[in-house]
N, C-alpha and C positions, 0 to 999 in steps of 0.2 A: 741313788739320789742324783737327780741333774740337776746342773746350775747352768747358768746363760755360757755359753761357747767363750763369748769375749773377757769373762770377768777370771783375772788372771792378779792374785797377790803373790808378790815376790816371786819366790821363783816356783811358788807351788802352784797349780794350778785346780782351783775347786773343784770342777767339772770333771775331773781327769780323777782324784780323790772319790769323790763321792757317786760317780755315773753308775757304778753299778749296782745303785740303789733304788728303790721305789718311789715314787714322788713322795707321796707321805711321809715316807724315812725321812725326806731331805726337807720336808716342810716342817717336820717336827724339831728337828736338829735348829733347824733356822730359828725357828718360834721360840726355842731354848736356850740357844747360843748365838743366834747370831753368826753370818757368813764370816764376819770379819774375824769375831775371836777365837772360832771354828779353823782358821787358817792359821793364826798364829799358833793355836796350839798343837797342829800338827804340822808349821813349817819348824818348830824348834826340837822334833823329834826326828829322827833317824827314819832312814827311808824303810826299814826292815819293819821298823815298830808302826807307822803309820794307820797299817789294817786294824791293827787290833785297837787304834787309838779309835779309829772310827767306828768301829762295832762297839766300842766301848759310850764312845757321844751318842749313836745310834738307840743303842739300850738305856743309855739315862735319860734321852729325854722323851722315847717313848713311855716309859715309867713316871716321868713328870704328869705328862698331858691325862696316862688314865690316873693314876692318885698325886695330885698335886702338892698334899702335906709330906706324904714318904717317901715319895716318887719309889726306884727300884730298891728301897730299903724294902718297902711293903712286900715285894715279891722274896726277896731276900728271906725276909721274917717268915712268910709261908712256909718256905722251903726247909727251912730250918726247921718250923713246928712238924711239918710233914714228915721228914729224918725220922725226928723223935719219935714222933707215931709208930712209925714201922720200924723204929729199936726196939720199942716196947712190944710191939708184937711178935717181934721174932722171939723177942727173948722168952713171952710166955708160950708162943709154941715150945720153943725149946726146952724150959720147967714141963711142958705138958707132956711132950714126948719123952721126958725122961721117966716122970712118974707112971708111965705106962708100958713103959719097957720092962 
């Protein structure tokens, strides 16, 4: 994500944070959060935690913009259902392949 060179809160600086992002990344984050509360929430974090802070803003509010009721619950929920799916199917290859041994 890129922000404007000059726009500097505290002592974090957005641009420097978010650059190696894709415009879109950073317009979605923006559209979700806001530059300003985007800053605080990752100037009140540790320097080590900061990436995953922003992959993390990054992933929610692309998940906002395509389902705006679940945002990344929705994906969340897929995945989970999906799990399931293919427990169940292992597990019945497994009875199947038993029964045929």
């Amino acid at each position: 994500m890129q922000a404007p060179e000059e726009e500097v809160h505290g002592e974090v600086h957005v641009g420097t944070l978010l650059s190696r992002r894709e415009d879109t990344e950073f317009q979605a984050v923006h559209k979700v959060f806001g530059v300003s509360n985007v800053t605080k929430i990752i100037t009140s974090l540790r320097e080590e935690d900061r990436k995953v802070a922003v992959d993390s803003l990054v992933w929610e509010a692309l998940g906002r913009q395509k389902d705006p009721v679940l945002g990344p619950f929705g994906d969340y929920r897929r995945v989970c259902e999906e799990l399931r799916l293919y427990k169940s199917n292992i597990n019945t290859l497994s009875q199947d392949q038993s029964r045929n041994a």
